[in-house]
C-alpha positions, -999 to 999 in steps of 0.1 A, spaced: 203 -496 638 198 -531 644 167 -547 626 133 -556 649 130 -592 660 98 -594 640 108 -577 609 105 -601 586 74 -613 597 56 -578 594 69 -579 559 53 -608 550 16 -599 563 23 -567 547 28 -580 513 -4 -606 520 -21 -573 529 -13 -553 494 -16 -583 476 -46 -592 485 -60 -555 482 -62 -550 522 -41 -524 528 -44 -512 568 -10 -487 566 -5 -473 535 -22 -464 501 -19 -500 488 3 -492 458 22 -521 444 55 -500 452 87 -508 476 79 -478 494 39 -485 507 55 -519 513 80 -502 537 51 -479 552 27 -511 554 53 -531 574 62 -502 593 102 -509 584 125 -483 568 125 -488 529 165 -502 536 150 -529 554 137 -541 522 164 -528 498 193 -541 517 183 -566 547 156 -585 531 162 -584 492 145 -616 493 114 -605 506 119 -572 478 121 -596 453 96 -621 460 72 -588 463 82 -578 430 75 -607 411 43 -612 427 32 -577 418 50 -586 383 22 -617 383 -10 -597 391 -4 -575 367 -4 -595 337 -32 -615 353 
């Protein structure tokens, strides 16, 4: 299954959504999978495609929580 055109993109203002508390897709848990469902991308998208994204989303969630 080839990746949409605009997947990385959706990941991104899903991550700015949960982030920022705005979730519109998912329950807004700081988790890979509500990332997945708030991007509307399979959870591989993040765990194999766009690690970068996955880790960048990790670390931010890493930072609010010691805020």
């Amino acid at each position: 299954m080839s990746p949409a055109p605009d997947e990385r993109q959706r990941i991104r203002a899903a991550m700015d959504r949960i982030l920022s508390g705005r979730p519109e897709h998912s329950n807004g848990a700081l988790t890979i999978v509500a990332l997945a469902v708030e991007a509307g991308v399979p959870r591989s998208a993040l765990t194999h495609r766009h690690t970068g994204s996955k880790n960048e989303f990790c670390a931010s969630r890493s930072a609010d929580s010691r805020s």
